[in-house]
N, C-alpha and C positions, 0 to 999 in steps of 0.2 A: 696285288700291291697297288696297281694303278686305281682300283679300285675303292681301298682306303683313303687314298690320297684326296680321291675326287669327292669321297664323305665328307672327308672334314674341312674342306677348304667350301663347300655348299652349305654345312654348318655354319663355319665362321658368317658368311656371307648373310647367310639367313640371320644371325645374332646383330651383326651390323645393321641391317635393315628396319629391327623390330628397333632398335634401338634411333635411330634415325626416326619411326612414328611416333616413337614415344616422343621422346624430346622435341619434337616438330607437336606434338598434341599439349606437352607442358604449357610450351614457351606461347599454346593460342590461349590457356586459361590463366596466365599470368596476366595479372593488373598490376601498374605499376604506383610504387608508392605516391603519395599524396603528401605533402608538404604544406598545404594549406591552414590544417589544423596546428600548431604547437603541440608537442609530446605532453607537457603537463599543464594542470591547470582547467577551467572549465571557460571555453568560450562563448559560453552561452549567453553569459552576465553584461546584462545592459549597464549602459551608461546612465540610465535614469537616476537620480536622487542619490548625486555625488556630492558629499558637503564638506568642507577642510577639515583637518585634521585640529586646528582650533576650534572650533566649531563642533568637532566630535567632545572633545575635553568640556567644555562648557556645557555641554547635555549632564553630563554626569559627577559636578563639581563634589556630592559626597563621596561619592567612592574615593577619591584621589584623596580626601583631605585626612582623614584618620589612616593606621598603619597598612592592615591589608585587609579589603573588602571586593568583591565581584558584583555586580551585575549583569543579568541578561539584557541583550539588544531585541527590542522587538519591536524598534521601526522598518522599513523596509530604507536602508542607508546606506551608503557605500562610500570609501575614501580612495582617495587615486593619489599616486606619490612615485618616488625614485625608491630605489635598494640605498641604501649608505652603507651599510653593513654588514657580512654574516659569517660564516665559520671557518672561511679560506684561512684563516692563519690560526683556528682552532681557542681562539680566546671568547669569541661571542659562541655560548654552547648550547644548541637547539632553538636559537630563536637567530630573528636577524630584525633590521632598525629601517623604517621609511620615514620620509620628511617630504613633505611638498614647501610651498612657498608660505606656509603659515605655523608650521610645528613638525615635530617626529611624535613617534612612538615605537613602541617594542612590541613584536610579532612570534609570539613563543609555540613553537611547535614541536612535537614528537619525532623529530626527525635530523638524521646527521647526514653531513653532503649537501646543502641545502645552496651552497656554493653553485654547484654545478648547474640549477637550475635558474638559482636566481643571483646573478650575477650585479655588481655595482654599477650601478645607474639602469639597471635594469628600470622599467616603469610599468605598475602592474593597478588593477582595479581590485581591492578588496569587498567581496557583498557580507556586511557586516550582523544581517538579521540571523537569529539566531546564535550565532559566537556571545563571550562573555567578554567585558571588557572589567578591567580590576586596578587595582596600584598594591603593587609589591614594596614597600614602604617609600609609598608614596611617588613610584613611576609608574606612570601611566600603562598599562600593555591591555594586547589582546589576546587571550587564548580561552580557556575553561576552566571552571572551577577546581581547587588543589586544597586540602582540608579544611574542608565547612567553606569560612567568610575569605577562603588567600586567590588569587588567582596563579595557576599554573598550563602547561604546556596542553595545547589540545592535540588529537592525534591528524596523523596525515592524511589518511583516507580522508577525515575532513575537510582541509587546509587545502584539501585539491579541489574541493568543490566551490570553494568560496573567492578563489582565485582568478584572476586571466590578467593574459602579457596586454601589455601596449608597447606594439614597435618591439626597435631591438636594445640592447643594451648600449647606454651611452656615459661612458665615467667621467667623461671628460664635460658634464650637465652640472654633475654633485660638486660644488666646491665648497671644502671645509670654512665655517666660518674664522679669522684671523683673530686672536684678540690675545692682550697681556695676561699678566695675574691679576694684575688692580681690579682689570675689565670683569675677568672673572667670578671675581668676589662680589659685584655686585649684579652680577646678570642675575634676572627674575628665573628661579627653577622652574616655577608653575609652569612658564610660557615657552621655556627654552629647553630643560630636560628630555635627553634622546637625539640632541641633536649631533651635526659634524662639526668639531671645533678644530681648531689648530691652534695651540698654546705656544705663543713666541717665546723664548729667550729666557729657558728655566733649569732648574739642575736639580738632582738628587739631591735629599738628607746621606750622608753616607753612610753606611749600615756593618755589621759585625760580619761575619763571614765570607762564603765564597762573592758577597755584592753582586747576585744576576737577578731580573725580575722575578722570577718565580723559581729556587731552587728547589731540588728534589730534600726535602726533609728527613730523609734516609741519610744523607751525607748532610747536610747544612743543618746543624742541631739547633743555631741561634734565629730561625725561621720562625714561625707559629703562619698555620693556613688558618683560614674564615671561610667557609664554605669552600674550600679546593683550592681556593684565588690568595694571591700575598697579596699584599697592601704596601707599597711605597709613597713615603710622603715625599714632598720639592720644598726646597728651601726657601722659594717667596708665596706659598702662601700654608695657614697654618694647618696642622695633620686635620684636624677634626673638621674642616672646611673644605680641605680639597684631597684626594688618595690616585693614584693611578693603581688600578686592581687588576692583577694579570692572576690568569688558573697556571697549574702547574703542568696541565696538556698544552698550554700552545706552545707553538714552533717554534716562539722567539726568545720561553723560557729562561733558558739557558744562558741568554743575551745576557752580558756582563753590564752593569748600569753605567753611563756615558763618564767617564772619568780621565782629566789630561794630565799624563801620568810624568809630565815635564815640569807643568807646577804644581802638581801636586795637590789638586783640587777638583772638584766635581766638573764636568764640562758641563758649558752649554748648549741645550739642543733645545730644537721644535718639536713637537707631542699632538701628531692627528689621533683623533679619535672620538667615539660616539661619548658625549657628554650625562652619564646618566645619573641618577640622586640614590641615595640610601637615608631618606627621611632630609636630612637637612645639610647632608655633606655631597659636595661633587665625588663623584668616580669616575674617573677617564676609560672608556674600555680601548685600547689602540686593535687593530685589527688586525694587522700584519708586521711583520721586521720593518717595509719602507717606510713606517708611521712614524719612527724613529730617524730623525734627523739631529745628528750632531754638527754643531756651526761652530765649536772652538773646543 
């Protein structure tokens, strides 16, 4: 009996022990993480032969002027900018929007979540040789070739190599630029398209059904999509001039259009959002629910 006893408790002893080198022999070959590098992206990419993003558009003034054409980049060039834009509120879809101090442009990728990496006011270094740049009727972006002469979304494995951060994220960098309707209507697209606007003191056209930016068409029959996205026009400037263009996946969807239900009239609100063109009409893309600011 006494004999058993003293088996297994020499067992346990001896399992304790081995256990005790092991984990004392782990914890010598464990390195511990490095933080130095950022998770995505390639930091390899020098600084050298960074030009504005005005400066990028004026390289290649045909592409942009007819409906939709690509060219390849085969200088050795590169643009550095802020995030303005991307998918947090599921309205900008696989691409997201940069601006420095001289223009924006659109950055189309094959990839969703792109939030999580590249965050608003983020500031990153794009190396541009190689990528295609295009105008999608007539907005300027970057990605790869999409049937024959269009440009469309490049893929990621890509988009990682042509990349790297600057610094950390900072939103409080990006401010939208302010302006009326009036201002609007006469801002140059060429020079301005892509950018962050803030539209003052504007209201909805009022519309036939359930009235939310993007309803689901299943229920809202007096709807019609364009590519996914509704179109809402504002009552101070004309439809064919200016659209706010929401998909029917973002989150804000649903959102009922600004209406004060006391007089009985459209309310007025503020409208952030990335300023982009469809040939010769503005489209507001808003980003998120806070883009929406009701003031009456």
């Amino acid at each position: 009996m006494y004999t058993i006893i003293y088996y297994k408790a020499l067992r346990a002893l001896s399992l304790a022990l081995f256990l005790s080198v092991a984990l004392t022999s782990c914890q010598k070959d464990w390195d511990e993480p490095s933080f130095s590098q950022p998770p995505f992206g390639n930091s390899s990419i020098s600084d050298e032969g960074i030009i504005s993003i005005a400066e990028l558009k004026t390289m290649y003034p045909n592409v942009f002027a007819s409906t939709d054409q690509n060219k390849q980049i085969t200088e050795n060039i590169k643009i550095r900018g802020r995030v303005t834009g991307n998918d947090l509120g599921s309205n900008l879809y696989k691409q997201f929007t940069m601006q420095d101090e001289t223009g924006a442009i659109i950055v189309a990728v094959n990839q969703s979540g792109m939030h999580g990496f590249l965050a608003e006011g983020q500031e990153i270094v794009i190396d541009l040789k190689d990528l295609f740049i295009g105008g999608y009727r007539r907005q300027p972006e970057i990605g790869q070739p999409y049937n024959g002469n269009g440009i469309g979304r490049m893929n990621k494995e890509l988009f990682q190599k042509h990349y790297k951060y600057v610094g950390t994220p900072d939103a409080t960098v990006i401010q939208p630029i302010e302006m009326t309707a009036d201002e609007l209507k006469n801002w140059d697209k060429d020079e301005n398209c892509a950018k962050l606007i803030k539209l003052k003191d504007v209201s909805f056209v009022p519309v036939d059904g359930l009235g939310t930016f993007a309803p689901d068409t299943t229920v809202d029959k007096t709807v019609s999509l364009i590519g996914g996205c509704v179109n809402r026009a504002i009552n101070e400037i004309p439809e064919s001039q200016f659209v706010v263009r929401t998909s029917t996946y973002a989150k804000f969807a649903a959102r009922k259009l600004p209406y004060d239900n006391v007089n009985k009239r459209p309310a007025k609100c503020n409208l952030t959002g990335i300023a982009t063109r469809f040939n010769n009409t503005w489209q507001l893309l808003i980003r998120k629910e806070s883009d929406i600011e009701v003031i009456e």
